[in-house]
PDB file with SEQRES, HELIX, SHEET and CRYST1 records, atoms N, CA, C and O in Angstrom:
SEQRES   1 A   80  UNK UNK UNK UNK UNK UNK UNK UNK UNK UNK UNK UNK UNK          
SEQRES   2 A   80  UNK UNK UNK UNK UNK UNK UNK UNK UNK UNK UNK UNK UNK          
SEQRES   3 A   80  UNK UNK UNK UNK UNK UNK UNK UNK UNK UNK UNK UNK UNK          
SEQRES   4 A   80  UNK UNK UNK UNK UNK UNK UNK UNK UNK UNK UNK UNK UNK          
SEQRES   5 A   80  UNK UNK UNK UNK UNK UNK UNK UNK UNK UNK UNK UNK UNK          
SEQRES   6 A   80  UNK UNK UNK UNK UNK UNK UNK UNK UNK UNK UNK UNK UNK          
SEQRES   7 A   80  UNK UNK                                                      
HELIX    1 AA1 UNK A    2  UNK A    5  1                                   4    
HELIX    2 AA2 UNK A   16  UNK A   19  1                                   4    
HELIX    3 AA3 UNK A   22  UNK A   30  1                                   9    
HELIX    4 AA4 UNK A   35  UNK A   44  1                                  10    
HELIX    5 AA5 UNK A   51  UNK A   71  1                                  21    
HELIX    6 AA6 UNK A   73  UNK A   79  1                                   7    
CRYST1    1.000    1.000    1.000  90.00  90.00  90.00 P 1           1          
ATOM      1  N   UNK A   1     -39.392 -10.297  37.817  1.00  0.00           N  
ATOM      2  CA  UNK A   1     -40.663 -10.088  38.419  1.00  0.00           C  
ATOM      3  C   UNK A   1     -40.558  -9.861  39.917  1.00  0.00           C  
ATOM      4  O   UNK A   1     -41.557  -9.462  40.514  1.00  0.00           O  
ATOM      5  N   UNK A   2     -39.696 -10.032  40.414  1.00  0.00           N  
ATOM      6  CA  UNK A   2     -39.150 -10.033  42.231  1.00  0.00           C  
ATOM      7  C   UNK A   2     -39.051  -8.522  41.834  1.00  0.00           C  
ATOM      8  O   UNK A   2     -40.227  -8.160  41.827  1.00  0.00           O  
ATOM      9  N   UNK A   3     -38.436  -7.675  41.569  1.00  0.00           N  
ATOM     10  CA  UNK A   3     -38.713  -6.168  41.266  1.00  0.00           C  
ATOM     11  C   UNK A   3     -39.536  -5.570  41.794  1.00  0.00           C  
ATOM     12  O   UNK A   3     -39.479  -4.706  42.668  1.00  0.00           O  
ATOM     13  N   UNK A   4     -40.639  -6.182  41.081  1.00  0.00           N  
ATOM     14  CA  UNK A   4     -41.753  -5.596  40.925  1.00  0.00           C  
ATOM     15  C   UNK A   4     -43.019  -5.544  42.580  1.00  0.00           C  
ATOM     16  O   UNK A   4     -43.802  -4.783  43.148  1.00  0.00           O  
ATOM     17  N   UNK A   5     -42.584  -6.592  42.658  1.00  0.00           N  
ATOM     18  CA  UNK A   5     -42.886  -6.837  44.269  1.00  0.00           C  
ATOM     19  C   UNK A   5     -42.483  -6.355  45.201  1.00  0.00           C  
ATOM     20  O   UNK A   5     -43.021  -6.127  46.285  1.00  0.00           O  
ATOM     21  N   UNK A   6     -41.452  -6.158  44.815  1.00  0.00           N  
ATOM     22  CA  UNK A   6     -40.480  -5.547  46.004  1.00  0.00           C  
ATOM     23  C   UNK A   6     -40.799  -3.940  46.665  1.00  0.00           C  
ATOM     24  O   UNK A   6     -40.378  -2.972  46.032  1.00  0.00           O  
ATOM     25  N   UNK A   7     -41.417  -3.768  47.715  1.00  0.00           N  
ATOM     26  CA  UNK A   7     -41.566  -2.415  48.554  1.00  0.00           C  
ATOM     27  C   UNK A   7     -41.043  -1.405  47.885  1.00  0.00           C  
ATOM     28  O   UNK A   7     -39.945  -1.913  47.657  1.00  0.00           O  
ATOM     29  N   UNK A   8     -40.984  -0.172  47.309  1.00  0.00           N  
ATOM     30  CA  UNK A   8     -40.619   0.669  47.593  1.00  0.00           C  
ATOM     31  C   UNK A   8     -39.765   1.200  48.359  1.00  0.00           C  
ATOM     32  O   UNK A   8     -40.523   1.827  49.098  1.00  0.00           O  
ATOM     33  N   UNK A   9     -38.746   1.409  48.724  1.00  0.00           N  
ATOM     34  CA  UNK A   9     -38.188   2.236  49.714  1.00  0.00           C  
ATOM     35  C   UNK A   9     -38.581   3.849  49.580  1.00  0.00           C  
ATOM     36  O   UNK A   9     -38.358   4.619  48.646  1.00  0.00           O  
ATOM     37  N   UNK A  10     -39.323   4.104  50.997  1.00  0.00           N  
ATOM     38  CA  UNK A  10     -39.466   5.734  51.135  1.00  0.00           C  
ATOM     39  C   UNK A  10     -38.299   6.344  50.812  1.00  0.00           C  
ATOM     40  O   UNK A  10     -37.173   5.849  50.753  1.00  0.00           O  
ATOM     41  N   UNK A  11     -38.779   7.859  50.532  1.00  0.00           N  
ATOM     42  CA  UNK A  11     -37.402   8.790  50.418  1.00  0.00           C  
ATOM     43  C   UNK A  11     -36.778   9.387  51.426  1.00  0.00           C  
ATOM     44  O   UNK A  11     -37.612  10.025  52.069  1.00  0.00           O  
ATOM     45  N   UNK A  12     -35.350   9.520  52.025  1.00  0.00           N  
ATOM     46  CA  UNK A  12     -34.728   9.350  52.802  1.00  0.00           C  
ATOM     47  C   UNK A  12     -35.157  11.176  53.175  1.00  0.00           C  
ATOM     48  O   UNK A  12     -35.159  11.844  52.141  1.00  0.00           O  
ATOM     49  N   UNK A  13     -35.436  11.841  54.233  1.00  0.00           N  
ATOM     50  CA  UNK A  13     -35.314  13.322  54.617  1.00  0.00           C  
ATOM     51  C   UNK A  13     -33.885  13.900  54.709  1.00  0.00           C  
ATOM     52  O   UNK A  13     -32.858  13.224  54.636  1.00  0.00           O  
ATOM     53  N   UNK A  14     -33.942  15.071  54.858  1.00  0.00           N  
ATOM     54  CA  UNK A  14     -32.523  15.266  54.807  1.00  0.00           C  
ATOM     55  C   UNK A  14     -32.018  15.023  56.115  1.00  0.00           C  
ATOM     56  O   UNK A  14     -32.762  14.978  57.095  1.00  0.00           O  
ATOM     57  N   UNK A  15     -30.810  14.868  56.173  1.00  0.00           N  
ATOM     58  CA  UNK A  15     -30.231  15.118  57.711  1.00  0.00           C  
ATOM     59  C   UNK A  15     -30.672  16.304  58.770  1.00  0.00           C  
ATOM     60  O   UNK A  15     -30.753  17.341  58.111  1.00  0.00           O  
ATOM     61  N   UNK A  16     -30.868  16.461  59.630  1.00  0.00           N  
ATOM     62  CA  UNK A  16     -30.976  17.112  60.758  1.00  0.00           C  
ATOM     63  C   UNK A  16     -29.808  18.408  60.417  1.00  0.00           C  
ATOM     64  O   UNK A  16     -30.156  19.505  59.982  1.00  0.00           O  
ATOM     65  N   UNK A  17     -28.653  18.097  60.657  1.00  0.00           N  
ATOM     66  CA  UNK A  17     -27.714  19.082  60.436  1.00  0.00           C  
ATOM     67  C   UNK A  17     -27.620  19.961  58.929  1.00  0.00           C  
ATOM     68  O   UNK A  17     -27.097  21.057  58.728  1.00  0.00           O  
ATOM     69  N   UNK A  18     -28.310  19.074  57.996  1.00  0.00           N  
ATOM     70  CA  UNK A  18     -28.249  20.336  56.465  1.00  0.00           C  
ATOM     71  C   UNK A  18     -29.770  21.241  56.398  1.00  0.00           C  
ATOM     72  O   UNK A  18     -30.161  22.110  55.620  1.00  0.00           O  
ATOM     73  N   UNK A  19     -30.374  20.613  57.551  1.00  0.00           N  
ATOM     74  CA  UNK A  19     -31.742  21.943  57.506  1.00  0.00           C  
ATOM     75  C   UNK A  19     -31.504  23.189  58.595  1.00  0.00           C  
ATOM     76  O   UNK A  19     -32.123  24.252  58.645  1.00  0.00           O  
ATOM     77  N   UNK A  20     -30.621  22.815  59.287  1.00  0.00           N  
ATOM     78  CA  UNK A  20     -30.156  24.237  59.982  1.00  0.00           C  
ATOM     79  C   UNK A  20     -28.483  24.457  59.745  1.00  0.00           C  
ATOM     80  O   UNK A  20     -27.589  24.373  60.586  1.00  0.00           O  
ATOM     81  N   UNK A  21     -28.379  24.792  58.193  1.00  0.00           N  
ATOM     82  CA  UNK A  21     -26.912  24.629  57.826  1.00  0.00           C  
ATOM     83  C   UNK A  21     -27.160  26.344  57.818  1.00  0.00           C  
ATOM     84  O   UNK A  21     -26.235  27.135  58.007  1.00  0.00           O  
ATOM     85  N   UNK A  22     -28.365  26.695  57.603  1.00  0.00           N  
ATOM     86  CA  UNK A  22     -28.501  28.404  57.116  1.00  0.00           C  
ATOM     87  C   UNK A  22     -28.757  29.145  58.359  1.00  0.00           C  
ATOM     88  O   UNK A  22     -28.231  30.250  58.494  1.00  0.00           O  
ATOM     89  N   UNK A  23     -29.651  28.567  59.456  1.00  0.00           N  
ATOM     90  CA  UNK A  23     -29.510  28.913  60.334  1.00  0.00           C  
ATOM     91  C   UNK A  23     -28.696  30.593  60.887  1.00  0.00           C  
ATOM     92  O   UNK A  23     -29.037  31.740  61.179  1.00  0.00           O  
ATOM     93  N   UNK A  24     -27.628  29.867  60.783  1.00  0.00           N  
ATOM     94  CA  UNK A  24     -26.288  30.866  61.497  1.00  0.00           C  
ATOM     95  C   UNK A  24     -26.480  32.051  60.661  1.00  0.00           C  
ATOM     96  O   UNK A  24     -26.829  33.189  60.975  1.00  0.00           O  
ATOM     97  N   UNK A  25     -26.115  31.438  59.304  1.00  0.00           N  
ATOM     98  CA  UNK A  25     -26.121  32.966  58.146  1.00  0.00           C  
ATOM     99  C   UNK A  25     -27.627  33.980  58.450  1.00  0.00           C  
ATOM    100  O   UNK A  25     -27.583  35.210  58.448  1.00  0.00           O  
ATOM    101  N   UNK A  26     -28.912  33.173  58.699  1.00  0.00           N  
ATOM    102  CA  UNK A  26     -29.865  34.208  58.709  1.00  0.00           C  
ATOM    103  C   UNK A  26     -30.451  34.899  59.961  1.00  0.00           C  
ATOM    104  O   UNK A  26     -31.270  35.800  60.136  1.00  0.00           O  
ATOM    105  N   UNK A  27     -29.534  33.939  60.937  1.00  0.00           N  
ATOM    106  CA  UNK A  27     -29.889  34.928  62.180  1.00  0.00           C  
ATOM    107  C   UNK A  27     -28.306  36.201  62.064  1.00  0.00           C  
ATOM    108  O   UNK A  27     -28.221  37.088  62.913  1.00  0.00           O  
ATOM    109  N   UNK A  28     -27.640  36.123  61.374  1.00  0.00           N  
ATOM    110  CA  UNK A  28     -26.483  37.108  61.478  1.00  0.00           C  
ATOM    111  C   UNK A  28     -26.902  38.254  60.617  1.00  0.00           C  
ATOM    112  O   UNK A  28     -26.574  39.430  60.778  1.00  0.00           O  
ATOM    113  N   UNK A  29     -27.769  37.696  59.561  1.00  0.00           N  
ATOM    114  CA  UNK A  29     -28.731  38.974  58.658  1.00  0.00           C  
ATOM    115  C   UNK A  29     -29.124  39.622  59.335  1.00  0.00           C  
ATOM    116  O   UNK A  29     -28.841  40.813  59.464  1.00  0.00           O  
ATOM    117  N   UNK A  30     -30.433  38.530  60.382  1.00  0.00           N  
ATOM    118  CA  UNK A  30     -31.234  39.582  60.892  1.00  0.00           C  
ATOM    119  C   UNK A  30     -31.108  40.593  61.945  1.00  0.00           C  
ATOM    120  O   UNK A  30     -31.780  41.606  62.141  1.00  0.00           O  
ATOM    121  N   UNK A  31     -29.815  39.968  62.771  1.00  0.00           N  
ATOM    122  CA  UNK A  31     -28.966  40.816  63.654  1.00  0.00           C  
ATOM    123  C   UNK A  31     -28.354  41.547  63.061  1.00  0.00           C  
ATOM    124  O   UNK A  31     -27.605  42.060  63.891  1.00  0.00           O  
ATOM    125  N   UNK A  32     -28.048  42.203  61.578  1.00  0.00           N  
ATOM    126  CA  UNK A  32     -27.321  43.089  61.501  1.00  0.00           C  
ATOM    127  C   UNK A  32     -28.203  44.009  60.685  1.00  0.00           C  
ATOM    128  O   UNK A  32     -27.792  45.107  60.308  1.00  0.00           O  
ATOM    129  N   UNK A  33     -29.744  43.436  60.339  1.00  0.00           N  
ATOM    130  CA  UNK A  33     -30.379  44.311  59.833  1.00  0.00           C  
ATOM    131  C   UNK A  33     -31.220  45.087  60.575  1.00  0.00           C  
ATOM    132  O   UNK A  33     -31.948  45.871  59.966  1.00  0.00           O  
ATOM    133  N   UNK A  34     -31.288  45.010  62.187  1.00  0.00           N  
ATOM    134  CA  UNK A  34     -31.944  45.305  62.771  1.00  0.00           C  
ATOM    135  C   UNK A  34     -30.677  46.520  63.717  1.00  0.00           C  
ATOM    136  O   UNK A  34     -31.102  47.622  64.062  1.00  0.00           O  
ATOM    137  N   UNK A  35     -29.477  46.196  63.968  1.00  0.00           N  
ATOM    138  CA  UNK A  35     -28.540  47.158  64.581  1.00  0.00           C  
ATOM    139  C   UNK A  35     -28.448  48.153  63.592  1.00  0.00           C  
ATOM    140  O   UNK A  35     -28.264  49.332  63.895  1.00  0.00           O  
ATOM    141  N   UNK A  36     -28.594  47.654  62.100  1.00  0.00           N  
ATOM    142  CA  UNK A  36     -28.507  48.929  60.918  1.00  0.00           C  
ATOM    143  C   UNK A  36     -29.513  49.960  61.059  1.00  0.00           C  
ATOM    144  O   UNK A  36     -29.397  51.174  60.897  1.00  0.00           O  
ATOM    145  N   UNK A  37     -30.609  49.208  61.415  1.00  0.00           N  
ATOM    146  CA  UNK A  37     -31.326  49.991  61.289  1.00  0.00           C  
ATOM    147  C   UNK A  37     -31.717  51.251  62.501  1.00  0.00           C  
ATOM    148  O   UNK A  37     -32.180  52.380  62.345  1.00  0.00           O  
ATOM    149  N   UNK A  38     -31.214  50.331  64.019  1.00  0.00           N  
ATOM    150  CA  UNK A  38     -31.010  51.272  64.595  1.00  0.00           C  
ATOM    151  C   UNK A  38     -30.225  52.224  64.662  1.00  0.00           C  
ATOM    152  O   UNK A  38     -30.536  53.318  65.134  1.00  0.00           O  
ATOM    153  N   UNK A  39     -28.689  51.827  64.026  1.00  0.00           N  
ATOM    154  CA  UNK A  39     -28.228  53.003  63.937  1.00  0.00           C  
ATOM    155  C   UNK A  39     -28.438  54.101  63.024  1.00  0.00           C  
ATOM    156  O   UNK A  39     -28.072  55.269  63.154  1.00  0.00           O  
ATOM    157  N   UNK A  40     -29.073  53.565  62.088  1.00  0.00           N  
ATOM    158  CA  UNK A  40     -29.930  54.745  61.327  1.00  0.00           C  
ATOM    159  C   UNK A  40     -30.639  55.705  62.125  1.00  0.00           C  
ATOM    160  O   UNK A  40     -30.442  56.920  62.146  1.00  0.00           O  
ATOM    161  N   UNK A  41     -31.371  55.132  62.694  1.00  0.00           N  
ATOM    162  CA  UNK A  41     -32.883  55.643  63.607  1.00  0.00           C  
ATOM    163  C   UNK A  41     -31.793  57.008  64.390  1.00  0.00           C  
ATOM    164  O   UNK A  41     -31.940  58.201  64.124  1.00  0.00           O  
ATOM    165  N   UNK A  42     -30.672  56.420  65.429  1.00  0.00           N  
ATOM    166  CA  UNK A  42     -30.451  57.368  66.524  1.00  0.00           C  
ATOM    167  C   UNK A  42     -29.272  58.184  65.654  1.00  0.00           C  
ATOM    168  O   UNK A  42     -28.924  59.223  66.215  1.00  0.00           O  
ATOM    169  N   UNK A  43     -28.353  57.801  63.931  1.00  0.00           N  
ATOM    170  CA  UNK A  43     -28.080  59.389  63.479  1.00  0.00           C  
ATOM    171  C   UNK A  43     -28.837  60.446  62.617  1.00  0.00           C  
ATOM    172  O   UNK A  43     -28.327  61.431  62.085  1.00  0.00           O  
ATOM    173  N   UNK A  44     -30.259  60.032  62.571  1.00  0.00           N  
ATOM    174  CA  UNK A  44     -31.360  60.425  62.230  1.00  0.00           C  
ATOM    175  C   UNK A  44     -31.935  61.936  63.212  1.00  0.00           C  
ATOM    176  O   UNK A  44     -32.061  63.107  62.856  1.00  0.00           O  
ATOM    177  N   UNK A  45     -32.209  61.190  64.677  1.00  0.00           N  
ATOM    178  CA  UNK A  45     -32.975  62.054  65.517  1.00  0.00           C  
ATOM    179  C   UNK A  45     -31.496  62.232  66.737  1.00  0.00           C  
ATOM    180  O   UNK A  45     -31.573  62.589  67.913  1.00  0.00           O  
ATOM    181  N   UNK A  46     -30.429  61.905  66.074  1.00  0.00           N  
ATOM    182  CA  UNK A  46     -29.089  62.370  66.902  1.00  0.00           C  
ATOM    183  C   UNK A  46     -29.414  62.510  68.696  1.00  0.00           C  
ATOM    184  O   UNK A  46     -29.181  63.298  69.613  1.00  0.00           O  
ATOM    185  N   UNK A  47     -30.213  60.972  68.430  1.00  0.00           N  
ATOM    186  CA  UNK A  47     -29.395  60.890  70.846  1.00  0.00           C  
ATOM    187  C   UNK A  47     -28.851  60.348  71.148  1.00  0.00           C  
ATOM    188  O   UNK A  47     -28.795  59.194  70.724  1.00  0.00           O  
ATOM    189  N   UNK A  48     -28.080  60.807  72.087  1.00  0.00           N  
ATOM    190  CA  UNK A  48     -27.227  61.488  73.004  1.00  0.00           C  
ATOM    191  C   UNK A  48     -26.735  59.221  73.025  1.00  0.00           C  
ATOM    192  O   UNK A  48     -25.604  58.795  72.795  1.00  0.00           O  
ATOM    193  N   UNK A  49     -27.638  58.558  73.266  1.00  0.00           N  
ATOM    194  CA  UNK A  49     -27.521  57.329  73.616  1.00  0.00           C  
ATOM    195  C   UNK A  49     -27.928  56.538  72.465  1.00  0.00           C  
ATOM    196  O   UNK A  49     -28.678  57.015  71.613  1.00  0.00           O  
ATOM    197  N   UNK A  50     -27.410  55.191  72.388  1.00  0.00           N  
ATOM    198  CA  UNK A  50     -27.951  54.587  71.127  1.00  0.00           C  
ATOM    199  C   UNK A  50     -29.224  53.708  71.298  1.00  0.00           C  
ATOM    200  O   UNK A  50     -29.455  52.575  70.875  1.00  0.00           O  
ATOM    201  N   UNK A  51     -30.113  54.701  72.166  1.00  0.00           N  
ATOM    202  CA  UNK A  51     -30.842  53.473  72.176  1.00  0.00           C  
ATOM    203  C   UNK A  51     -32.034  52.783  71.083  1.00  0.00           C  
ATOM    204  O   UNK A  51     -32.618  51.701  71.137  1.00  0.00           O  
ATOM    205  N   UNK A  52     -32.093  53.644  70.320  1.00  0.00           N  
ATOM    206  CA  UNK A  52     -32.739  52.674  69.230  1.00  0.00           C  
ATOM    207  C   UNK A  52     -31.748  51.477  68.516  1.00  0.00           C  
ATOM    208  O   UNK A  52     -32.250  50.430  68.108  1.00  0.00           O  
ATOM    209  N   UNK A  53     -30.520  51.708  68.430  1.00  0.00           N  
ATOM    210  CA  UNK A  53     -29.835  50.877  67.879  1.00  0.00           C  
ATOM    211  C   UNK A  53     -29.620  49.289  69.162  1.00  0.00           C  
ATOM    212  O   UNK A  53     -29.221  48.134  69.012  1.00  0.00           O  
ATOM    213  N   UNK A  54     -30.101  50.034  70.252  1.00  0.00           N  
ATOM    214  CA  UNK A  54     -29.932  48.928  71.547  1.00  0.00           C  
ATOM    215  C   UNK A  54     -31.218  48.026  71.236  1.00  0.00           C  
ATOM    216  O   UNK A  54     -31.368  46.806  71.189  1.00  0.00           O  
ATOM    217  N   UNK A  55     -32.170  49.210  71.024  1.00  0.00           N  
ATOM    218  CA  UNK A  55     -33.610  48.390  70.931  1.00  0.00           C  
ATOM    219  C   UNK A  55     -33.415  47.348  69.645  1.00  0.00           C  
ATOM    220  O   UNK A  55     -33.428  46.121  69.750  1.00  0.00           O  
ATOM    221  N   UNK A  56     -33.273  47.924  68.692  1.00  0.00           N  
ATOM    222  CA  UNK A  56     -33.423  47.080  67.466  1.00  0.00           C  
ATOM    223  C   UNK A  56     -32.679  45.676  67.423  1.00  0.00           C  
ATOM    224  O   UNK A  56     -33.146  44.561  67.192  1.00  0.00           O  
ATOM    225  N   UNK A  57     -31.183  46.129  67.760  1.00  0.00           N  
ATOM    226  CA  UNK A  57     -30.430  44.855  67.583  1.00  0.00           C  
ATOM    227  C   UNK A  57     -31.148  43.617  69.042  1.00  0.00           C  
ATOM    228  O   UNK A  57     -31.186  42.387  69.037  1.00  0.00           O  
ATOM    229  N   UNK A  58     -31.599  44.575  70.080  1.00  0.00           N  
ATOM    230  CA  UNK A  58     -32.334  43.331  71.126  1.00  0.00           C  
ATOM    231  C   UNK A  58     -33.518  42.321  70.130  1.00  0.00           C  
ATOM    232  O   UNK A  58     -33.701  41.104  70.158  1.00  0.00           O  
ATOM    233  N   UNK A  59     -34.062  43.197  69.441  1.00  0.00           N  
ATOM    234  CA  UNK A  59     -35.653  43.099  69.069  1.00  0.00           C  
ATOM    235  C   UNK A  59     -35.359  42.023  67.740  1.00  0.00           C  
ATOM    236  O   UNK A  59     -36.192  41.205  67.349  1.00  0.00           O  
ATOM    237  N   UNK A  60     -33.916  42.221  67.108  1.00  0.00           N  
ATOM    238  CA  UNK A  60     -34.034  41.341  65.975  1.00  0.00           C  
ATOM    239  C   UNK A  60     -33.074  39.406  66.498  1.00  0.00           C  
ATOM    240  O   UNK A  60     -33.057  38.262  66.045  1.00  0.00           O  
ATOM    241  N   UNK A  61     -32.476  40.156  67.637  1.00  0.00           N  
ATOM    242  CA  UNK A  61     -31.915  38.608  67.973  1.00  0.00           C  
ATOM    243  C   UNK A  61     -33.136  37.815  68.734  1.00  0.00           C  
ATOM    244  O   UNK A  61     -33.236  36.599  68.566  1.00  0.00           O  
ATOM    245  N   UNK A  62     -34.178  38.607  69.677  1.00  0.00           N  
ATOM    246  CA  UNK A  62     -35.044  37.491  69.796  1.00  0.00           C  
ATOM    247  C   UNK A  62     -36.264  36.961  68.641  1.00  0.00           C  
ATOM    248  O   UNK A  62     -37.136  36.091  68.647  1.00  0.00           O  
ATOM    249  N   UNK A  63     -35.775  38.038  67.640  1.00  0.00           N  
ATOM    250  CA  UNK A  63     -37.175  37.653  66.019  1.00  0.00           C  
ATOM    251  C   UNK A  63     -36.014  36.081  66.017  1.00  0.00           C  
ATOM    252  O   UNK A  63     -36.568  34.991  65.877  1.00  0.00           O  
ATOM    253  N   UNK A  64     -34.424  36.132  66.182  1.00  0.00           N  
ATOM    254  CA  UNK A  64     -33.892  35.138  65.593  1.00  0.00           C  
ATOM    255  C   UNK A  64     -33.746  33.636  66.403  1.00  0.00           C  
ATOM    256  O   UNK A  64     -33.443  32.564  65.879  1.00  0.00           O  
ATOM    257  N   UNK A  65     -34.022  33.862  67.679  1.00  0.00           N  
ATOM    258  CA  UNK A  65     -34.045  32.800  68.774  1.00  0.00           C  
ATOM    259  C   UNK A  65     -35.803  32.063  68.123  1.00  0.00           C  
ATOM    260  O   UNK A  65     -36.205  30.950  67.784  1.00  0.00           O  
ATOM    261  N   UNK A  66     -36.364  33.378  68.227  1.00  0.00           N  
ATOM    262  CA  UNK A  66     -37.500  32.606  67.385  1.00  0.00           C  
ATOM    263  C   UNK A  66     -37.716  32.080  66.696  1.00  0.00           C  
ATOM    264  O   UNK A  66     -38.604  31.249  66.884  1.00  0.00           O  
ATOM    265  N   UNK A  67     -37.103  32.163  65.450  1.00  0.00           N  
ATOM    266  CA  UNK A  67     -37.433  31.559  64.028  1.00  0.00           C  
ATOM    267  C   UNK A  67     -36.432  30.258  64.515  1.00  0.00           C  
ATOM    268  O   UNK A  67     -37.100  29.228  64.423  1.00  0.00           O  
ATOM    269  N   UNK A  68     -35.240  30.010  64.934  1.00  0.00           N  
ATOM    270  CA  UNK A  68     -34.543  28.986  65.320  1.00  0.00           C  
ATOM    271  C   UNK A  68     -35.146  27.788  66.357  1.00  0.00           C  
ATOM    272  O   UNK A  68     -34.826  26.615  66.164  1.00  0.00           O  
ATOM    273  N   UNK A  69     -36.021  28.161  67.445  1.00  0.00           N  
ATOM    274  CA  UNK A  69     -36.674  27.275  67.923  1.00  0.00           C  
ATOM    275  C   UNK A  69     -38.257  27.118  67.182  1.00  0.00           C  
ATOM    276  O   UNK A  69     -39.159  26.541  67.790  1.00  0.00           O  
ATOM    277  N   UNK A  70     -38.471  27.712  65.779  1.00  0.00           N  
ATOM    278  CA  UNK A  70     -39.448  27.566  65.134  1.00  0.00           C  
ATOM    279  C   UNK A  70     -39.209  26.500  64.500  1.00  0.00           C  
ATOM    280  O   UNK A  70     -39.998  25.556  64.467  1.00  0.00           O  
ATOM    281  N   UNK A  71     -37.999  26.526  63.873  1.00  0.00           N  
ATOM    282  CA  UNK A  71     -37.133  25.308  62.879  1.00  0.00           C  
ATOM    283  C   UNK A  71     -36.890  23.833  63.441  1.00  0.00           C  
ATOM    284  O   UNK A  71     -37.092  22.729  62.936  1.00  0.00           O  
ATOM    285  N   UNK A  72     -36.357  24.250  64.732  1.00  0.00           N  
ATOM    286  CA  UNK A  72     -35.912  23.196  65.469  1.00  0.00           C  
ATOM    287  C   UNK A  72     -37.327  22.277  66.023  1.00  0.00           C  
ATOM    288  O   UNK A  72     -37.249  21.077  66.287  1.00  0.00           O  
ATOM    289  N   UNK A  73     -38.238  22.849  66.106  1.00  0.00           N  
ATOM    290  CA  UNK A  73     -39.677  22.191  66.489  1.00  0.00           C  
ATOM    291  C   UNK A  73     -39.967  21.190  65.484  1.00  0.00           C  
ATOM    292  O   UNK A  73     -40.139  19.982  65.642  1.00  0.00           O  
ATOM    293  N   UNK A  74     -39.992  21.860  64.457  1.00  0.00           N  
ATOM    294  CA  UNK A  74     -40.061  21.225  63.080  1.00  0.00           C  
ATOM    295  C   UNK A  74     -39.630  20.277  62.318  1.00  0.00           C  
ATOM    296  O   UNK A  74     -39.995  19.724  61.281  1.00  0.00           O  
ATOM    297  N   UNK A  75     -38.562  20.188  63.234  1.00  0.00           N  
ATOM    298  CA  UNK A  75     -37.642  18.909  62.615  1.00  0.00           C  
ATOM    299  C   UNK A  75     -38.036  18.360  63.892  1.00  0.00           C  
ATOM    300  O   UNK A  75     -38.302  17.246  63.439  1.00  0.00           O  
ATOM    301  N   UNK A  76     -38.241  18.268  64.896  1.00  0.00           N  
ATOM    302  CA  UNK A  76     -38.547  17.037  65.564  1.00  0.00           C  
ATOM    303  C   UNK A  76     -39.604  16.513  65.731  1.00  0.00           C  
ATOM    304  O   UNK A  76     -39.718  15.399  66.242  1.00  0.00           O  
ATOM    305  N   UNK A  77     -40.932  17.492  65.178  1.00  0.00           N  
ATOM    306  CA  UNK A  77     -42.319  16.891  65.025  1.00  0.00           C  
ATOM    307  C   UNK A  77     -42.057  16.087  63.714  1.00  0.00           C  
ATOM    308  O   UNK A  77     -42.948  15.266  63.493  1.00  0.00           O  
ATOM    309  N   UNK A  78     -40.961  16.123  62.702  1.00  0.00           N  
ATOM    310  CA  UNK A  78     -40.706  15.660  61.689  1.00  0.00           C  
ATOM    311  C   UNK A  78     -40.690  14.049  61.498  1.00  0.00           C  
ATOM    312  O   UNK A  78     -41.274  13.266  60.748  1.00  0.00           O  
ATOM    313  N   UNK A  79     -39.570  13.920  62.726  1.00  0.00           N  
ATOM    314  CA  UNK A  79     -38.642  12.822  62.868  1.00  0.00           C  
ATOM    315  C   UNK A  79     -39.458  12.269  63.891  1.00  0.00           C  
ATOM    316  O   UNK A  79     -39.220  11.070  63.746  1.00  0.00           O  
ATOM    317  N   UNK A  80     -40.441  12.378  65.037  1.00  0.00           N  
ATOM    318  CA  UNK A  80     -41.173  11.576  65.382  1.00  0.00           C  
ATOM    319  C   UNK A  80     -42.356  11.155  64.857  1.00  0.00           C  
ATOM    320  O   UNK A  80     -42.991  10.256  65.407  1.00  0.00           O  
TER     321      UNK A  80                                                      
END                                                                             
């Protein structure tokens, strides 16, 4: 009957380090889906400079700084 009384223990969250274990892998996606795509773009309309492929790969590493300090917010509004 002490069992039965006995609290609950909450369920433990995961660690800090296994919720940004993917992190790395999906900002390397999105950096390479965004240089793909620029280099599509500039052997498409063939200039002289790569700059769509400059633009894109800029445009997808800060989509990825983003989503990473999106995550990271998240776990610490979590844990306080």
């Amino acid at each position: 009957m002490a069992a039965k009384n006995e609290k609950k223990k909450p369920k433990k969250d995961q660690p800090n380090f296994l919720a940004l274990t993917g992190v790395g892998l999906q900002m390397g996606a999105t950096i390479y889906l965004g240089a793909a795509l620029g280099n599509y773009l500039d052997e498409k309309y063939l200039e002289q400079k790569n700059w769509f492929t400059i633009g894109f790969t800029l445009l997808a590493v800060a989509i990825s700084f983003y989503n990473l300090l999106k995550q990271v917010n998240r776990i610490n509004e979590k844990n306080d």
